[in-house]
Structure formats: structure tokens, C-alpha cells
N, C-alpha and C positions, 0 to 999 in steps of 0.2 A: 593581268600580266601573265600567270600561268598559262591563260588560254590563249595567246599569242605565242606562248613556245609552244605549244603542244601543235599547235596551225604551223607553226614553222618547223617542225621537224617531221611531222604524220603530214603536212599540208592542210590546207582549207578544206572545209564541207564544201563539194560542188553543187551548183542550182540541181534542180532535180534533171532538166536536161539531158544531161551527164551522168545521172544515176541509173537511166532508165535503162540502159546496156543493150539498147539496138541498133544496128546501125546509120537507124535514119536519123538517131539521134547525138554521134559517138564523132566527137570530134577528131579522135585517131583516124579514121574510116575517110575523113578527107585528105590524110598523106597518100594515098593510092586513087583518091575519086576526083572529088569537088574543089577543092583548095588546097591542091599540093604548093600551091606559090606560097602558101601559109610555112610551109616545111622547110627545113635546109636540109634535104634527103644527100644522105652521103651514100649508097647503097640500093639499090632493088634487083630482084627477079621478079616471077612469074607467081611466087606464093608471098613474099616478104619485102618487107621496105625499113628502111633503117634511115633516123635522120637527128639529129643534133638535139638536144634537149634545150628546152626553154630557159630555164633555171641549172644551170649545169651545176650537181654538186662536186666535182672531180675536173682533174686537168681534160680530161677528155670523158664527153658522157654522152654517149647516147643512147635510143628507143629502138628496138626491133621489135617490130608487131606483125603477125598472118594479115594476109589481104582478106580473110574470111574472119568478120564479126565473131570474137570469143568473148565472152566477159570477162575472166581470168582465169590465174592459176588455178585457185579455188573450183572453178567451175571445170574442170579438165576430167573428166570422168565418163568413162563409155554411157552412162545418162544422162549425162546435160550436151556430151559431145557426139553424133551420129556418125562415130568409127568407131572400128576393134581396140581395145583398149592400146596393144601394144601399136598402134600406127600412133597413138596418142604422143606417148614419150619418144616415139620413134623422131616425132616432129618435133619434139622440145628437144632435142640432142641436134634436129637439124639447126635450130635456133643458134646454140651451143657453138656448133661449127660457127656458124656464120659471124658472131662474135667473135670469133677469135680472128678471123678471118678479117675483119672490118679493124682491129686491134694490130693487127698483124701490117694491114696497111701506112698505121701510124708511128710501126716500130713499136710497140708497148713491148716490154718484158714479159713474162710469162708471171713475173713475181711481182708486177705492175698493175693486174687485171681483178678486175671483179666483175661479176654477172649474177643477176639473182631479180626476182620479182616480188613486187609489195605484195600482199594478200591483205583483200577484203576485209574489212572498212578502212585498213590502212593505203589508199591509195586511190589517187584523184579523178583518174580513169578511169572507167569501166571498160576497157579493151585491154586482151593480151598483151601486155609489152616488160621486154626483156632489158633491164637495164643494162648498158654496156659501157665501163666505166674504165677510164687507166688513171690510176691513185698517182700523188695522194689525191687525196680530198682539198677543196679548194679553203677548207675550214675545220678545224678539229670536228665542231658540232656538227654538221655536217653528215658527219662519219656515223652520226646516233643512228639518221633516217634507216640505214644500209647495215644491220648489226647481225654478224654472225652467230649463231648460237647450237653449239652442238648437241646432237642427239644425247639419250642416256636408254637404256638398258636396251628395248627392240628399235627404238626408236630412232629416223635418220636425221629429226632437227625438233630442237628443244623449243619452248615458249617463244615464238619471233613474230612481228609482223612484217620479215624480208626470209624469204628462202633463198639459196645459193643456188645457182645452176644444176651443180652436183647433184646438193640435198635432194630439188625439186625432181631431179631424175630417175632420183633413187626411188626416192617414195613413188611416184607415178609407175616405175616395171614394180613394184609389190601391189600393183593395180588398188592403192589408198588416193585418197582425195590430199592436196596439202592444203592447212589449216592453219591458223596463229597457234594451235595448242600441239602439242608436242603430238609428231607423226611419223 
């Protein structure tokens, strides 16, 4: 019983497929390639694709992922990623924008919105993707997946396995890596 909440609020372990975080493996990487008819893409440019989520936990929730294989948040770091640190968050701010932007299409509120990324092992993925959410939530519990937690003394976000947009942006221009453990 407990390992069924915990699968339903972190989600399942994925097959290893999905753990490998390359893109010949990365079921996201088929919204932009091989099986976008798999997607309900509300959204694309030239770098980003944004499309409905599968299990929506909110009145409105979707995926914004780069067309270029990242593994995640986690991974955002001028060494695991081949740019200057600051084009780094430069790109998650453009994330940010476009969020708001795809939100803004659907009239959400400003006081309606949440945006933030799971961090490793919490999340089913292995590719970049920005949740893009207009609250409430479609279930109290729900709400657990997506849990804000503020920083405390240097720090921009407490013990979480979800970062906020914000946070994540923050910590990223102090050129830190974001982590579940307070950063």
C-alpha cells in the first residue's frame, strides 16, 4: 500500500529505456522527431515544444521541453551542458517566458500559475521538461507531487524533489547545480 502512494505521487520507476537519458532512447525527443502524433503539442518553435500532459495533475498542465536532449534540471551545469554557464539559465528564463506565454493563451491568472521541474530520481523522464501548470490542482494530493519549499539561510530552495521556476533560476545565475537537498 505505501509503495503505491509513493508510485503515485513520485510516479513509477521507469524500464530502464527511459533511464538511459539519450535521445535515442527519450520518449520526449519523439514530440519534436518520431511520434509527435503521440503528443497534443499546444506550442512549438525552433528550440521548444510544449504539449498537454498525459496524466494532468491541475486544470491545465503542460510539458515544455528544448529540442536538444538534456537530461535534467540537475544536469544543467556548464559540465554536463556544452555552453557558458550564463546562456544556461539564460535558456531556463526563456523556458519561464514561454510558460507564461502558453498560460497567458489560456487566460490563467498570474495567481493561477505554477511552473517548476522534478529533480532526479523524482521524475519519470529523463529529459528537460518544465511543468506548466494553471491551479488548482485537479486533487488535493496531487498538490504533494509539485511542493514548494523555501530556502533558509544562503540558500534559494529547501529539501524538495520539485524546484520552482524562480528558485531553479536563481540557483542556476549563482552558477550551483539544483539538487533535492537544499541549494
Amino acid at each position: 500500500m505505501f509503495q503505491k502512494l509513493i508510485h503515485w505521487v513520485i510516479g513509477k520507476p521507469q524500464p530502464t529505456h527511459y533511464q538511459l537519458g539519450n535521445s535515442q532512447s527519450c520518449i520526449f525527443c519523439g514530440a519534436y522527431s518520431t511520434n509527435r502524433s503521440d503528443f497534443d503539442i499546444v506550442w512549438e518553435d525552433q528550440e521548444f515544444v510544449a504539449f498537454r500532459d498525459i496524466r494532468p495533475s491541475a486544470q491545465q498542465h503542460m510539458q515544455l521541453i528544448p529540442k536538444t536532449h538534456i537530461e535534467s534540471i540537475r544536469k544543467l551545469s556548464q559540465k554536463d551542458v556544452k555552453m557558458p554557464q550564463y546562456l544556461i539559465w539564460v535558456q531556463v528564463r526563456r523556458m519561464e517566458e514561454i510558460g507564461h506565454s502558453i498560460l497567458d493563451t489560456f487566460n490563467v491568472p498570474v495567481s493561477k500559475r505554477k511552473m517548476g521541474f522534478h529533480i532526479p530520481p523524482f521524475n519519470s523522464v529523463l529529459h528537460l521538461h518544465l511543468h506548466v501548470q494553471a491551479l488548482p490542482y485537479i486533487s488535493p494530493i496531487y498538490r504533494l507531487k509539485y511542493p514548494f519549499v523555501r530556502g533558509f539561510g544562503g540558500y534559494e530552495k529547501g529539501f524538495s524533489w520539485f524546484a520552482e521556476i524562480g528558485q531553479a533560476i536563481r540557483i542556476l545565475e549563482k552558477g550551483h547545480r539544483v539538487t533535492v537537498a537544499p541549494c
